[in-house]
C-alpha positions as YAML, in Angstrom:
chain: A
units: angstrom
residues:
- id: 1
  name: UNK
  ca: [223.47, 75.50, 199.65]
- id: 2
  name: UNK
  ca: [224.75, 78.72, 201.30]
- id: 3
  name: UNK
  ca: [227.89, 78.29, 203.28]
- id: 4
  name: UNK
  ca: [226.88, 79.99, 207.01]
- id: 5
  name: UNK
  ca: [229.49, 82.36, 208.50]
- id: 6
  name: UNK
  ca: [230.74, 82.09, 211.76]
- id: 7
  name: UNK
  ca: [231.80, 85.67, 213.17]
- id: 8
  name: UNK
  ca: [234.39, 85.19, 216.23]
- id: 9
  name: UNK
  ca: [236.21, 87.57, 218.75]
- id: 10
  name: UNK
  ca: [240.47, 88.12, 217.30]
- id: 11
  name: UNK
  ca: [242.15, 85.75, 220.11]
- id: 12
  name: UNK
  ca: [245.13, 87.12, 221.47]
- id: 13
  name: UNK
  ca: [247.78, 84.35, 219.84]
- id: 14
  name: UNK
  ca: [245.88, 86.21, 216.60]
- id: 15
  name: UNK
  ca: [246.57, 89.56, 217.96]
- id: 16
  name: UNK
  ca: [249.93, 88.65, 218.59]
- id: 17
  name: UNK
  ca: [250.53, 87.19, 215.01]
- id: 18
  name: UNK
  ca: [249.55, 90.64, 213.14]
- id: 19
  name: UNK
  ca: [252.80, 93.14, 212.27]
- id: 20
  name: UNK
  ca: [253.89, 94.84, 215.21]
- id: 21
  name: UNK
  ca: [254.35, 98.10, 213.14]
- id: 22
  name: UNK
  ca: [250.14, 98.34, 212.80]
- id: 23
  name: UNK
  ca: [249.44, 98.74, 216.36]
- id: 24
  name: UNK
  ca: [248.41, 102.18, 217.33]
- id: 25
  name: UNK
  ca: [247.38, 103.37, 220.88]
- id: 26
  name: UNK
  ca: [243.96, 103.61, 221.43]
- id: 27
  name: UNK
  ca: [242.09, 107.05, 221.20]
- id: 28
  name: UNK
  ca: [241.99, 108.69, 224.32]
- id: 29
  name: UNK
  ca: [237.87, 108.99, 225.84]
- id: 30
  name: UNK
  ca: [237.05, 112.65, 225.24]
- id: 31
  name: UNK
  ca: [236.35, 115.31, 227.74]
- id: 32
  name: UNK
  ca: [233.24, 115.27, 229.80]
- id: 33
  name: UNK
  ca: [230.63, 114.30, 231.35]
- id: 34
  name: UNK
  ca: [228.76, 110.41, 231.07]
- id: 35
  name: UNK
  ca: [226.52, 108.48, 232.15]
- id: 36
  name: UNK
  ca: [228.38, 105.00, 233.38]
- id: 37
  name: UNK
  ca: [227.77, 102.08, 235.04]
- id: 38
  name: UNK
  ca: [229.78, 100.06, 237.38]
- id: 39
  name: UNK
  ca: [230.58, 96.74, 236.09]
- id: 40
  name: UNK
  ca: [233.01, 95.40, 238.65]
- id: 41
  name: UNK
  ca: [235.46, 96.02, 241.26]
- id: 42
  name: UNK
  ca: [238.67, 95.24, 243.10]
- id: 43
  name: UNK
  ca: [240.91, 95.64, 245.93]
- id: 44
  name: UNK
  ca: [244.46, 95.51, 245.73]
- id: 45
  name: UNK
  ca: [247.62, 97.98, 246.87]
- id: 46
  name: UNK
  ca: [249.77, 100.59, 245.21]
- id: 47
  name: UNK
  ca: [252.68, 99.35, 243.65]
- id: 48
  name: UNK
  ca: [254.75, 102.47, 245.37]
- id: 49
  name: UNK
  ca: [253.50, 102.88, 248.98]
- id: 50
  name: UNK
  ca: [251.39, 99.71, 249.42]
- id: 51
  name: UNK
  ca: [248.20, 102.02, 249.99]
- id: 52
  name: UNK
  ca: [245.46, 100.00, 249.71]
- id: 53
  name: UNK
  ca: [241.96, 101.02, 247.32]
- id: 54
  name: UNK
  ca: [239.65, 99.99, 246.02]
- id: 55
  name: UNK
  ca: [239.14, 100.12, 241.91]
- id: 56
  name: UNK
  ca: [235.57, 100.13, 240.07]
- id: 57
  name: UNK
  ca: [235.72, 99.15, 236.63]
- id: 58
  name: UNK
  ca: [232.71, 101.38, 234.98]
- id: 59
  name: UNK
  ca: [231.54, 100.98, 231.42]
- id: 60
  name: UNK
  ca: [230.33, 103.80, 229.54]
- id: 61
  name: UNK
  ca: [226.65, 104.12, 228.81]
- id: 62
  name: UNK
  ca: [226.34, 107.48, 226.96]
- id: 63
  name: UNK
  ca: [227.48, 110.79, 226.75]
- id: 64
  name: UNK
  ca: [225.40, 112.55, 229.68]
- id: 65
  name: UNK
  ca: [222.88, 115.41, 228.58]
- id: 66
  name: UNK
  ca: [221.73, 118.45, 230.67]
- id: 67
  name: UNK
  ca: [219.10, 120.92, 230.06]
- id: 68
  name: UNK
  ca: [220.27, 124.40, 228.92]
- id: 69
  name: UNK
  ca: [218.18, 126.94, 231.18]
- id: 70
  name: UNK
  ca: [217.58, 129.00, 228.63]
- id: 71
  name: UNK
  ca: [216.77, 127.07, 225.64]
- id: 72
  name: UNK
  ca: [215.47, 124.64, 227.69]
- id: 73
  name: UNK
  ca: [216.98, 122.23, 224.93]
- id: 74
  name: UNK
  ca: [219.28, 118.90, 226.28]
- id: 75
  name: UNK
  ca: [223.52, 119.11, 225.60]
- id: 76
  name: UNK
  ca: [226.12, 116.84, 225.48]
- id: 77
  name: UNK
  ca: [228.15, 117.63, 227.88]
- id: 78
  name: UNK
  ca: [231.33, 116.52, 226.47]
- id: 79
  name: UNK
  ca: [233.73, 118.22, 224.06]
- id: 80
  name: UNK
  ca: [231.97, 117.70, 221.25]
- id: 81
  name: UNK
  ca: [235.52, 118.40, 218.63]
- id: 82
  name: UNK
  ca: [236.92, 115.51, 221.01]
- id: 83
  name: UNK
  ca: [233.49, 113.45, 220.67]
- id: 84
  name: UNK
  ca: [233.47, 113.44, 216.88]
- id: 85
  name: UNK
  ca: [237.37, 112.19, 216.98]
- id: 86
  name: UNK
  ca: [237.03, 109.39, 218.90]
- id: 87
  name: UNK
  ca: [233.24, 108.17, 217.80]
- id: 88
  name: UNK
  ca: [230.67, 106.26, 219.60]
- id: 89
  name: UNK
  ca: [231.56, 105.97, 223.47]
- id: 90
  name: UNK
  ca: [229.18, 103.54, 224.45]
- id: 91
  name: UNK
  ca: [231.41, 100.26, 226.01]
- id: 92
  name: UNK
  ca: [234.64, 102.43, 226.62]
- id: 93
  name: UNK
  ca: [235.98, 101.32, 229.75]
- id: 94
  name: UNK
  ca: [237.60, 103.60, 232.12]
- id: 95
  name: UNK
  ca: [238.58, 102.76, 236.16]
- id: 96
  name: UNK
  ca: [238.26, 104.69, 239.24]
- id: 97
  name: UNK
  ca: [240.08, 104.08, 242.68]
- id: 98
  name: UNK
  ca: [239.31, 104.93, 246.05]
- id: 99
  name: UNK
  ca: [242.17, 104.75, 249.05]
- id: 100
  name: UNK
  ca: [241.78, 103.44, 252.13]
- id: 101
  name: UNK
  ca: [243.58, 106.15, 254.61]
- id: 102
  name: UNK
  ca: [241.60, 108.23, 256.65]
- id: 103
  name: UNK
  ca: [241.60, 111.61, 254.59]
- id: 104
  name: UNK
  ca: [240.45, 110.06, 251.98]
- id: 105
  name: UNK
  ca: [237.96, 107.73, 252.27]
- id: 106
  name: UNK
  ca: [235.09, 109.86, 251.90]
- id: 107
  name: UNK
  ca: [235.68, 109.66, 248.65]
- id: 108
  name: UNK
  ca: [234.57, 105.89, 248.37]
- id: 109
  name: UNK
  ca: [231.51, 106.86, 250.58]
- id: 110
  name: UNK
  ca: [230.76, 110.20, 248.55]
- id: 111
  name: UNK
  ca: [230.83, 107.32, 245.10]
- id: 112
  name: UNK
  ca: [229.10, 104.80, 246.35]
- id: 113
  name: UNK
  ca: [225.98, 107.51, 247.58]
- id: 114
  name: UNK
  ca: [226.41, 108.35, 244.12]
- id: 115
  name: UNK
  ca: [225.70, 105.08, 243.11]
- id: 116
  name: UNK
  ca: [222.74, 104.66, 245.36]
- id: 117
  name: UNK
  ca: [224.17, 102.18, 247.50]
- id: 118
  name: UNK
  ca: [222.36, 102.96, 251.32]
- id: 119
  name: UNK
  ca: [225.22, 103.36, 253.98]
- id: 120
  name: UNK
  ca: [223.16, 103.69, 256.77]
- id: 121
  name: UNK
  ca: [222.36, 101.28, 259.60]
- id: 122
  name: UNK
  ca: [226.08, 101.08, 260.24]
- id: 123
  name: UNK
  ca: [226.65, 99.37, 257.00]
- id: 124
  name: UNK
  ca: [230.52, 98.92, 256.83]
- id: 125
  name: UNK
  ca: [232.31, 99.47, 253.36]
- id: 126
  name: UNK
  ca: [233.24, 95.74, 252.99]
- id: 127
  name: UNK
  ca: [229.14, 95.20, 253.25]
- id: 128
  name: UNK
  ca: [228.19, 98.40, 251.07]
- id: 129
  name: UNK
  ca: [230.96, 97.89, 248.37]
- id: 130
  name: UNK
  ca: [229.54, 94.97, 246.49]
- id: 131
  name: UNK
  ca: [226.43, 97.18, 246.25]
- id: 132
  name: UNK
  ca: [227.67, 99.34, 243.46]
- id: 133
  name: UNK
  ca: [227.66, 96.41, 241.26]
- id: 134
  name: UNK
  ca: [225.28, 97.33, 237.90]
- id: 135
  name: UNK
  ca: [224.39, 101.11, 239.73]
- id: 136
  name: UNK
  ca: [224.42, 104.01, 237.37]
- id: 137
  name: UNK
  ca: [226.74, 107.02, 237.99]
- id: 138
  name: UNK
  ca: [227.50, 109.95, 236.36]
- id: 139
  name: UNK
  ca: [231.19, 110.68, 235.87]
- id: 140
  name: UNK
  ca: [233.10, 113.59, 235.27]
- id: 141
  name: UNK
  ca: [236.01, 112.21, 232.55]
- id: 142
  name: UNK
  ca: [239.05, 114.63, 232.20]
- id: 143
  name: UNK
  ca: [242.91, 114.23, 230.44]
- id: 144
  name: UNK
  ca: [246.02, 113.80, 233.06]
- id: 145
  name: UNK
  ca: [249.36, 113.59, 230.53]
- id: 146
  name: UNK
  ca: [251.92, 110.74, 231.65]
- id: 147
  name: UNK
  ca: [255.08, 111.75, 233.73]
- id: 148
  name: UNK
  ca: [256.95, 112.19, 230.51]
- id: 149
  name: UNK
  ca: [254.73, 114.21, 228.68]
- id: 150
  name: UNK
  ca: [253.95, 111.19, 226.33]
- id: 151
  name: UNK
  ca: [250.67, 110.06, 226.26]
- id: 152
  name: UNK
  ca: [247.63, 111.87, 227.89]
- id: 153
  name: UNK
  ca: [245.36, 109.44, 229.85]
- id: 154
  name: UNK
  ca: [241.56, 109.53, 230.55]
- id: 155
  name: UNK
  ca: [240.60, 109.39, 233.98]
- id: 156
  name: UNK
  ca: [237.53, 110.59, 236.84]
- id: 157
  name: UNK
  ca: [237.38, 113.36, 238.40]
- id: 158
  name: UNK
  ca: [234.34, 113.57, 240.18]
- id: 159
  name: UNK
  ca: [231.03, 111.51, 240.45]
- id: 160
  name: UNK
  ca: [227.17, 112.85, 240.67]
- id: 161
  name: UNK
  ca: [224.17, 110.55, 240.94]
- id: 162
  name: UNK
  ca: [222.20, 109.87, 237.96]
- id: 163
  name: UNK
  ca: [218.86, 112.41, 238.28]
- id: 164
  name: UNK
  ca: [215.61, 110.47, 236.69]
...
């Protein structure tokens, strides 16, 4: 009789019980453009000026792919060097947020358009927000490096809607 395997997810008392000298930061998500989805969101402040925003929580899909004019031929658009570092993207995580002040909050609305939420009929953002929820967005993914020059982080730039 064959002995069945059972696979399970590393728990984090096992995480903490491997040598602290293996852990290695994570491979920064490459330059470019994907195709995302929003998986959740939150609200909360900023820890410096208690300026609220709002965060989405998008997973990535794939890299996103354009039609060259002239070949007529689809491209990744994403560096491609950077791509072939870091692997398959598909289920990276990366977050977005949106303030709440008055300059800038045409940001959220400009995202959640993207998204295809409808914000008319005087929808407010608390009603429209939710709506993002599982919506497809393209996102434009570039490198910011930390305040001391340490680390280089992922984050978006700019949002487009997803063209069928």
């Amino acid at each position: 009789m064959a002995k069945s395997v059972t696979q399970t997810k590393p728990s984090f008392g096992s995480i903490l019980s491997m040598p602290a000298e293996d852990a290695v930061r994570p491979p920064t998500l490459p330059r470019g453009y994907y195709v995302a989805v929003v998986e959740n969101f939150r609200e909360d402040k900023s820890s410096q000026r208690q300026t609220p925003f709002t965060e989405f929580q998008l997973k990535v899909l794939r890299p996103y792919e354009k039609e060259n004019e002239e070949t007529g031929e689809m491209e990744v658009q994403v560096d491609e060097d950077e791509l072939e570092a870091y692997g398959d993207v598909a289920g990276a995580m990366i977050n977005v947020q949106f303030y709440h002040t008055e300059k800038s909050v045409y940001r959220l609305a400009e995202f959640l358009r993207h998204c295809g939420v409808d914000l008319g009929g005087k929808k407010s953002f608390e009603q429209a927000i939710p709506e993002a929820r599982n919506s497809q967005v393209v996102i434009r993914v570039t490198h910011q490096s930390s305040q001391d020059g340490e680390a280089t982080f992922a984050r978006v730039s700019r949002t487009a809607p997803v063209e069928e």
